[in-house]
C-alpha positions, 0 to 999 in steps of 0.5 A, spaced: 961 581 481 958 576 476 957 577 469 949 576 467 951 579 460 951 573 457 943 571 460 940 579 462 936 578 455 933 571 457 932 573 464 928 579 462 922 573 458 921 571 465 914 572 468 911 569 474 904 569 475 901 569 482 896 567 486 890 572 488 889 567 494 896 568 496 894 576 498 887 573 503 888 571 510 891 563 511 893 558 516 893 552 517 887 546 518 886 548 525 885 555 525 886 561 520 890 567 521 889 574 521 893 580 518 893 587 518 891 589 511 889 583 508 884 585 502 877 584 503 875 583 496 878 580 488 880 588 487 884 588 493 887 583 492 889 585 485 891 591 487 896 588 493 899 583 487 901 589 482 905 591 487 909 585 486 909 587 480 911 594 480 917 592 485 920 586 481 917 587 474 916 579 474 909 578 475 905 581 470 899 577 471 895 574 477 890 568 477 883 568 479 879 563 484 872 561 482 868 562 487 873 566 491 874 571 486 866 572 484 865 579 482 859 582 478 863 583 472 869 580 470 871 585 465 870 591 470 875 586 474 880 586 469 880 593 467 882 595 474 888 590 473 890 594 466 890 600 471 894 597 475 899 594 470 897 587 470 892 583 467 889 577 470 891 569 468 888 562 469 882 561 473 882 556 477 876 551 479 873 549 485 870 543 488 873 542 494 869 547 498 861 544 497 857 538 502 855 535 494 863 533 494 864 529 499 865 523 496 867 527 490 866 531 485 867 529 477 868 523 480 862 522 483 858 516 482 851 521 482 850 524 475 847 529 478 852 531 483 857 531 476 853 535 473 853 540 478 861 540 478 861 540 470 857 546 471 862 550 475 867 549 470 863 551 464 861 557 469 869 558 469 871 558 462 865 564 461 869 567 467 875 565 462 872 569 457 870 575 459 877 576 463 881 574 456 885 568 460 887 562 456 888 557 461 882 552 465 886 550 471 883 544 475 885 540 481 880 535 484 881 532 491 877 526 489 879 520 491 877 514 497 879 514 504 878 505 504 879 500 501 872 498 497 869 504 498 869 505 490 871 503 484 877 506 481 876 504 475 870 506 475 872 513 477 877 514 471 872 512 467 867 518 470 872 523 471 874 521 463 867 523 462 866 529 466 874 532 462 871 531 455 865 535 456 869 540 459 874 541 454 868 541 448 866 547 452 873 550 450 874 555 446 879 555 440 885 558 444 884 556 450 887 549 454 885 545 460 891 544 465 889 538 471 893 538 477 895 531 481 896 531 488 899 523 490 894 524 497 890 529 501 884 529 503 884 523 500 888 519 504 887 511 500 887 513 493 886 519 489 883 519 482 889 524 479 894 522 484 901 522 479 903 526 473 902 518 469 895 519 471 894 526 469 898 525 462 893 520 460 887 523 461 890 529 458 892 526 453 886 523 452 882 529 451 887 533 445 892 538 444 889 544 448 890 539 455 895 540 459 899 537 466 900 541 472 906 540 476 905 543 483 912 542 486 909 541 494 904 535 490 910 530 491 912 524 495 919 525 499 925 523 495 920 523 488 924 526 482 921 532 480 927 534 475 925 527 472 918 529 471 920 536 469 924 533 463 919 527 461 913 532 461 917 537 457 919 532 452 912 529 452 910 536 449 905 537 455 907 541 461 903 546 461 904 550 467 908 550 474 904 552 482 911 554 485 912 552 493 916 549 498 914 542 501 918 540 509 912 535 509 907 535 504 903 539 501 906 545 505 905 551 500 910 555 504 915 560 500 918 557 493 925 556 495 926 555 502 926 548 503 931 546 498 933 551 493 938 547 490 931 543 488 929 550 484 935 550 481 935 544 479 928 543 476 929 550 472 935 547 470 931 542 466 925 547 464 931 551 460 934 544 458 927 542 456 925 549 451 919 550 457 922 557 459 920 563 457 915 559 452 909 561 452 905 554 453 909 553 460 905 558 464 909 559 471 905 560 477 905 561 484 901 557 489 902 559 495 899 561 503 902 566 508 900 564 513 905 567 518 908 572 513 905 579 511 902 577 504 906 582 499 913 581 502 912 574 501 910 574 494 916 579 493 920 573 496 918 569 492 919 571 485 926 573 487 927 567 489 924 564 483 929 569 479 936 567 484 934 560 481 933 561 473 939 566 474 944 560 477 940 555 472 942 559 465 949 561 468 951 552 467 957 552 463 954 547 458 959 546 455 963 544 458 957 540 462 957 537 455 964 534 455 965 532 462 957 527 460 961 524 454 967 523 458 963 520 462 967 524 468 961 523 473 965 529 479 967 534 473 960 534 471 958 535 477 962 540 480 960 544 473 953 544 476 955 545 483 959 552 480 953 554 478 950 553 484 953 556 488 954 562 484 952 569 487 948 573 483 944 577 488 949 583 487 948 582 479 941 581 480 941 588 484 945 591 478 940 588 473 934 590 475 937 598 476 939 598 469 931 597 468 929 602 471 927 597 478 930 598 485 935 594 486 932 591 492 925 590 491 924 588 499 927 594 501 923 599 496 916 596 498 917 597 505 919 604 504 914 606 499 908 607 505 903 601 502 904 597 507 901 602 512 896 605 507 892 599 507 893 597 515 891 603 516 885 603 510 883 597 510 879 597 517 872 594 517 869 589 513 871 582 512 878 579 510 879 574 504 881 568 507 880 561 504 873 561 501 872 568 499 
């Protein structure tokens, strides 16, 4: 069985935090579908995420959507999550689900439709506050559809605008992260398009703003290592959304459409000093539209951890060598050894060492939660994209 001694200190820093919308009900444009037992409220979905946690130990913290995630009183909300074992985690804004955003939101050429967006984003720092979350994390889906339609400059100078007043709002220890998605909903340009776009209103903005990599954010072939080790270098990667694209922005479970692009991108976030960082945030961005929701963030988080485990596991040096002997297969098959290493046996072990079941999936299915909540959770209405 292969040897973790070397990596079990580094591979106990790992944290992951997980999407309070990846516990509601999801599908895909056309229909939304439904799951015995999903949770009808921020509660249960906190709830349904601890026991991710209690299963793996790998995912302490969960993110909240504002409005999705509205409750009277967020310092009762993260209470319940301390109850729970966990804590709550960035807060995500929204402004991509209102009639005043159709032609775009801190984008908009209508102050006052700007005003309203930067409103929402003052209204979730107060969220950040009374919940303790250090992390504002803002994805836009404004852009145009044709061209003529705005102007792009224009738009960067708005949205440059709209940034700054945001930022101002932050409090000391807290940071502004943007997301860039190259295309979706709008389908001729998109104002934060590329880490280049979002890197330079961030960068603009000061210290405590930060880029967002959504790893199904990216166009077929793209480097996203590439961006991993720019950004790192940069001093301005501030967080992951972990998922797998076939297409596009898919949201399907981390690592299943090409874990060697995982272990390649967690190569480069251990080479770049962003793992087990405190000012890299790792988080899930994922839908189970077909899967049982709970099982599927298991997965996920295992399949993050397979990944880190084979990454930390690269023979550095002799990578090292064969790199300077310029030895281009030696230095190949030095990533690929580890690659192909299976660590799920020493995985097991690990974790049972810590006092975790060895297989997280198993333990969870045996524990009867599954069949409580289908059970319990009958009546209401189902958390599902836009509550």
């Amino acid at each position: 069985m292969t040897d973790l001694s070397a990596i079990s200190d580094a591979l106990a820093a790992q944290a992951i935090e997980l999407p309070s919308w990846a516990f509601g009900n999801s599908g895909t444009r056309f229909r939304v579908f439904g799951t015995p037992g999903t949770a009808r409220d921020p509660y249960e979905k906190v709830s349904d995420a601890a026991q991710v946690h209690r299963f793996t130990g790998l995912a302490p913290t969960v993110a909240l959507h504002i409005p999705w995630d509205e409750v009277d009183s967020y310092a009762d909300l993260a209470r319940h999550a301390e109850e729970n074992g966990v804590r709550l985690g960035t807060v995500n804004s929204n402004t991509f689900q209102d009639d005043d955003y159709k032609f775009g939101s801190l984008t908009h050429s209508d102050p006052r439709i700007r005003r309203k967006a930067i409103d929402h984003h003052l209204r979730c720092v107060d969220v950040m506050d009374a919940t303790g979350s250090r992390d504002l994390k803002i994805w836009l889906a404004d852009g145009t559809n044709y061209p003529g339609q705005d102007s792009i400059r224009a738009r960067q100078d708005r949205l440059a605008e709209s940034l700054a007043t945001i930022y101002a709002r932050l409090g000391e220890d807290q940071r502004l992260v943007l997301e860039y998605k190259f295309f979706e909903p709008a389908f001729y340009h998109t104002d934060v398009p590329d880490w280049g776009t979002s890197y330079v209103q961030t960068a603009a903005l000061g210290d405590r703003a930060m880029v967002c990599l959504d790893t199904g954010h990216h166009a077929p072939g793209t480097n996203i290592e590439f961006i991993v080790a720019q950004l790192l270098r940069l001093g301005k990667l501030g967080s992951f959304d972990f998922n797998s694209r076939f297409y596009a922005d898919d949201d399907l479970i981390v690592g299943a459409a090409d874990p060697f692009q995982l272990f390649r991108i967690l190569f480069e976030v251990i080479q770049g000093g962003g793992y087990a960082n405190p000012d890299v945030a790792f988080m899930l961005d994922q839908c189970h539209n077909l899967e049982a929701k709970i099982p599927g963030q298991i997965r996920s988080v295992l399949n993050v951890q397979e990944a880190t485990a084979k990454a930390l596991l690269v023979d550095l040096d002799a990578l090292r060598a064969a790199q300077e002997a310029h030895d281009v297969l030696a230095a190949n098959a030095v990533f690929m050894d580890a690659y192909n290493t299976d660590v799920r046996g020493a995985l097991a072990a690990w974790r049972e060492e810590r006092g975790l079941p060895g297989d997280p999936m198993a333990a969870y299915l045996a524990s009867g939660y599954q069949d409580t909540i289908e059970a319990d959770r009958v009546g209401g209405t189902a958390a599902s994209w836009g509550a």
